[in-house]
C-alpha positions in Angstrom: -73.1 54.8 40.6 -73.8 54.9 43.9 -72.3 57.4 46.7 -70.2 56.0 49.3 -71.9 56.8 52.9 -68.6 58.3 53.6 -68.2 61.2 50.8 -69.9 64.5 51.1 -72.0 66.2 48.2 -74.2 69.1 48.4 -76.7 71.1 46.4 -75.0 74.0 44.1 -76.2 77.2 47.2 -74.1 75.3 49.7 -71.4 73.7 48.1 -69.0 76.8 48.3 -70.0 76.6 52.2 -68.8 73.4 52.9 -65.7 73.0 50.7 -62.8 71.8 52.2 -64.3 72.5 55.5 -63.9 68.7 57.1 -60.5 68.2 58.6 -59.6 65.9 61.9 -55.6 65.2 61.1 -55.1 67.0 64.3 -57.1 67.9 67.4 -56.9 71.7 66.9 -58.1 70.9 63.4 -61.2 69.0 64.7 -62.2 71.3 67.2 -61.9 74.1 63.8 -64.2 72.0 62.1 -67.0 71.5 64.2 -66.6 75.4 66.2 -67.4 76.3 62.0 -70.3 73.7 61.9 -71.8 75.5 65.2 -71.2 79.1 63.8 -72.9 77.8 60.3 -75.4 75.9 62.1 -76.6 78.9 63.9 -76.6 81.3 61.1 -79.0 78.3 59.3 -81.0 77.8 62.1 -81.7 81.9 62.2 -82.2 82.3 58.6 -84.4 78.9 58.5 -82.4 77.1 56.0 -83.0 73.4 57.3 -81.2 72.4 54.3 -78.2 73.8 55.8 -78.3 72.6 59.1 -78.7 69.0 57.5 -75.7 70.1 55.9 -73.4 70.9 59.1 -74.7 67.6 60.5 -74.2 65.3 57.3 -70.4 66.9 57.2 -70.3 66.2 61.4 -71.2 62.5 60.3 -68.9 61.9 57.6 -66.6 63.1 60.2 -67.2 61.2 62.7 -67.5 58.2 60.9 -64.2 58.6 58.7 -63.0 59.3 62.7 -64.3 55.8 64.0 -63.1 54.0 60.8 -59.9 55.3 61.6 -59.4 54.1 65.3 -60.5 50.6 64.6 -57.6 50.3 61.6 -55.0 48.1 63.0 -52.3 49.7 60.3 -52.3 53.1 61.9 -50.3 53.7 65.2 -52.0 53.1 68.7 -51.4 56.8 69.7 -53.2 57.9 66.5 -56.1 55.1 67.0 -56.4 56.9 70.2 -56.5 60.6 68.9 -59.3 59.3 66.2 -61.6 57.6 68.5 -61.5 61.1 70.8 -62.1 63.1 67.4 -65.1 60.7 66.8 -66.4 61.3 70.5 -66.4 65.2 69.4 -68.4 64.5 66.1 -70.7 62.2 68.2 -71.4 64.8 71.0 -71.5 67.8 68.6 -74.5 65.6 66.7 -76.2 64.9 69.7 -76.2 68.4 71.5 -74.2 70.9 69.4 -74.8 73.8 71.9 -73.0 72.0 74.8 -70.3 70.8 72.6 -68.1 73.9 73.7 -68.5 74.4 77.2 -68.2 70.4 77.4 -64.5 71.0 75.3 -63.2 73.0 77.3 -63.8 70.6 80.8 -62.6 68.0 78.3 -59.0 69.9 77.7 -58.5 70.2 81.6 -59.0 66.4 81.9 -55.5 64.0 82.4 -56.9 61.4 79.5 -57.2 64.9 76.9 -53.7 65.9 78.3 -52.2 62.0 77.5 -53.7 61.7 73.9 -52.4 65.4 73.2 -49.0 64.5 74.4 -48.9 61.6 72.4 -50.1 64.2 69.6 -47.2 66.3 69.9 -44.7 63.8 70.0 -46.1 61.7 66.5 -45.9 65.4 64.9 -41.9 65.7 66.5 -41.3 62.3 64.8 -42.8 63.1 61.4 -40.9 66.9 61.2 -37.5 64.8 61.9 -38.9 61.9 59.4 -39.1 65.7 56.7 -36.0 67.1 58.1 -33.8 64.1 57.3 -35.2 63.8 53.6 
C-alpha cells in the first residue's frame, strides 16, 4: 500500500529520534518543533549523517504541509486558519534557510500581525478550558 505524502516513516537508527517530535497545535509547540529540527540538524550535519538531515527536513515538510492543509479547511475556525497558515510560513522558512529561521522568529514575535494571531491564540485556548470546565 502506498504511503500517504503526509505520514512520516523512518529507517530503524532514526526512528527513536523523531518519534513524536512533530507538533503545531500551538505556536509555542511549533517553534519546539522546528528549534529541535535545527539542534538535530546540526548535530547531523557535524557527524555527516545526510540521512538525518533528510530526516529533519522530510518531518519540517510533513509539517508544513499538514500546516497548509489546515489553513485552507473551511471547517476549522478563521482564527485557527490564521494560526496554521503562520505555522506553515515557519516550516517553509525553516526549509528554505534553517539557520536564519531563529533570528527571523524573534523580529517575527515583535511584529503587530504575530501579536494579533497570538491573541487570537489565547483567547480559542480560554474558550476550549471553559468548553472542559463546564463538562
Amino acid at each position: 500500500m502506498p504511503r500517504s505524502r503526509l505520514e512520516l516513516h523512518f529507517d530503524p537508527v532514526h526512528e527513536k529520534t523523531f518519534a513524536g517530535l512533530l507538533s503545531f497545535k500551538r505556536l509555542d509547540d511549533a517553534e519546539k518543533t522546528l528549534r529541535r529540527l535545527e539542534q538535530l540538524r546540526q548535530e547531523f550535519l557535524a557527524s555527516g549523517d545526510s540521512l538525518g538531515v533528510d530526516c529533519c527536513r522530510s518531518v519540517a515538510l510533513v509539517g508544513r504541509k499538514r500546516a497548509e492543509s489546515l489553513s485552507r479547511n473551511y471547517r476549522v475556525a478563521p482564527a485557527k486558519r490564521q494560526q496554521k497558515r503562520e505555522i506553515a510560513h515557519w516550516f517553509a522558512l525553516w526549509l528554505e534557510t534553517p539557520e536564519l529561521f531563529e533570528p527571523w522568529l524573534a523580529l517575527r514575535k515583535n511584529s503587530v500581525g504575530y501579536k494579533a494571531i497570538l491573541i487570537s491564540e489565547d483567547r480559542d485556548a480560554d474558550i476550549e478550558n471553559n468548553k472542559q470546565n463546564s463538562r
